[in-house]
N, C-alpha and C positions, 0 to 999 in steps of 0.2 A: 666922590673920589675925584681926585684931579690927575693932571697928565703931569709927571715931571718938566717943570720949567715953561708950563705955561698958562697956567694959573686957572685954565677952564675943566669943568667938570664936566665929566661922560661918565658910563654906566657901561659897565663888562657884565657880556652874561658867561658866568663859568661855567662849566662844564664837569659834571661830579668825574671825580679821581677813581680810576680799575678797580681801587678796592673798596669803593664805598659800599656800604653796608644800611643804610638807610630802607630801602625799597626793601627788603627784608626784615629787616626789626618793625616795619609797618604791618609787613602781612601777618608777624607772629601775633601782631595786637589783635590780629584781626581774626586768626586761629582761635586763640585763648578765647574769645568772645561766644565764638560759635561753638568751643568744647563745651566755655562753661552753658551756652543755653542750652546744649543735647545732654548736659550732667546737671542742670540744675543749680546749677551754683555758681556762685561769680568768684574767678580765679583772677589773680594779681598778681604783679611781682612782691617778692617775700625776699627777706634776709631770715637766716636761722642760724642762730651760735650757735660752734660747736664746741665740746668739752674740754678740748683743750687749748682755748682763744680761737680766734679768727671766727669768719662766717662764710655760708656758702647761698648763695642765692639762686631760686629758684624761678624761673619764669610764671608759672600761675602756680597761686596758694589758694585754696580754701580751708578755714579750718570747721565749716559745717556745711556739708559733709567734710571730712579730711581729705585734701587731695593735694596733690603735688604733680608739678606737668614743668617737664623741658618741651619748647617748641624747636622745629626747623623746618623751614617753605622750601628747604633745598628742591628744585624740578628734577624731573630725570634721575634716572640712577648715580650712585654715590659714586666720585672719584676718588681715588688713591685716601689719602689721611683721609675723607672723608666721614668714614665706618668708624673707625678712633674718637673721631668727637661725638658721634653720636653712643660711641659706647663711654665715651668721658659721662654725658649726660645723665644715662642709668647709672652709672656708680655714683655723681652727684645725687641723681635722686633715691639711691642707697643708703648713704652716709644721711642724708637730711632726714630721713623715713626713722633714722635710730633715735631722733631727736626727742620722739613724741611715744606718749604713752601707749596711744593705741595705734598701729599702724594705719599711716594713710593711705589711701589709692596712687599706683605710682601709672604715673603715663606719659610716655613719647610720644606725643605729637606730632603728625607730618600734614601736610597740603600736597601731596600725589601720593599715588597707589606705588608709582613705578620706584621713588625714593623709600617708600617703606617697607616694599618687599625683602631685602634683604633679612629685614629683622624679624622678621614672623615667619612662625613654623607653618608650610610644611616647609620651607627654607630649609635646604641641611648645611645651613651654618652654625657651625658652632655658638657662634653668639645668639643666634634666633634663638638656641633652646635653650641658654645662659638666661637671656632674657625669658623667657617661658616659665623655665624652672625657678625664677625671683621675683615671679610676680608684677613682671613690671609690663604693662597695656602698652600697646602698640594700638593707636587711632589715626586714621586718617578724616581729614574735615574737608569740605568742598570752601574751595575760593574762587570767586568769580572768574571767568577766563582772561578777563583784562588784568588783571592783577596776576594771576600767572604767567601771565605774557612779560608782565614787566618785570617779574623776576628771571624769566629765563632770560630777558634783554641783558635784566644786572650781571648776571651767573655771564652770559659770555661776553661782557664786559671786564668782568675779575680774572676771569681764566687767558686772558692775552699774554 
C-alpha cells in the first residue's frame, strides 16, 4: 500500500470494526468440534432445501447419527433481541428436522452456562418449555478461558 502522492509503501495495522464477528464464528468452530467429540460424530455446516425453494442452513450436520446444531459463544446473559435469535435458531432447526425421514437430534449449542440458562427448564420461560416440549437439547461445551476472554472483549467491543 502506498501513501497518496508519495510513492512509498507502509503498512497499516487496522483495527477490527464494533461489529466484527470473526472471534465468534471461530469459537463456534471450535464448539461444534467439541459437541461433535462428546456425540461422536463429526458435525459441519450443511445446506438443506426446503420444499418450496430456498435453503436453510444449519451450523453442524451429521447425518450418522442424524443431528442438527445451531451454535452461539454469546458470554453472559442474553441482551435485549438476543433471545429472538436464539429462538430464530430452534425454529430453523424445526423447519430443517421436517426435511428428513427420520427425525434428527435438534440442539442449541452454547459456550457458558450463564447465556444458556434462560433456555432450560426449570427456567419459567415460556420458551424454556417451548423448547423442552420440541424436543430441542439445550448443550453447553467448555471453551478454553482465553478464548472466552476474547469473545467477551468482541461482545463489548460490538455493544458501544
Amino acid at each position: 500500500m502506498s501513501r497518496p502522492g508519495t510513492g512509498t509503501a507502509h503498512a497499516e495495522v487496522l483495527s477490527r470494526p464494533p461489529g466484527d464477528s470473526a472471534i465468534q464464528r471461530d469459537a463456534e468452530s471450535a464448539m461444534l468440534s467439541a459437541l461433535g467429540t462428546h456425540l461422536r460424530a463429526e458435525l459441519r455446516s450443511h445446506r438443506i432445501p426446503l420444499v418450496d425453494g430456498g435453503e436453510v442452513e444449519v451450523d453442524g450436520f451429521s447425518e450418522d447419527p442424524p443431528i442438527l446444531v445451531e451454535a452461539w459463544a454469546h458470554q453472559g446473559a442474553p441482551r435485549g433481541g438476543q433471545r429472538n435469535k436464539v429462538l430464530a435458531d430452534a425454529l430453523k432447526l424445526q423447519l430443517a428436522a421436517g426435511r428428513f425421514d427420520s427425525r434428527p437430534r435438534l440442539i442449541l449449542c452454547f459456550a457458558d452456562e450463564e447465556a444458556a440458562r434462560p433456555f432450560v427448564t426449570p427456567a419459567r420461560t415460556w420458551y424454556a418449555q417451548a423448547l423442552r416440549d420440541s424436543n430441542v437439547e439445550v448443550i453447553v461445551v467448555e471453551l478454553p478461558e482465553n478464548v472466552r476472554a476474547q469473545i467477551r472483549e468482541a461482545q463489548t467491543r460490538q455493544y458501544r
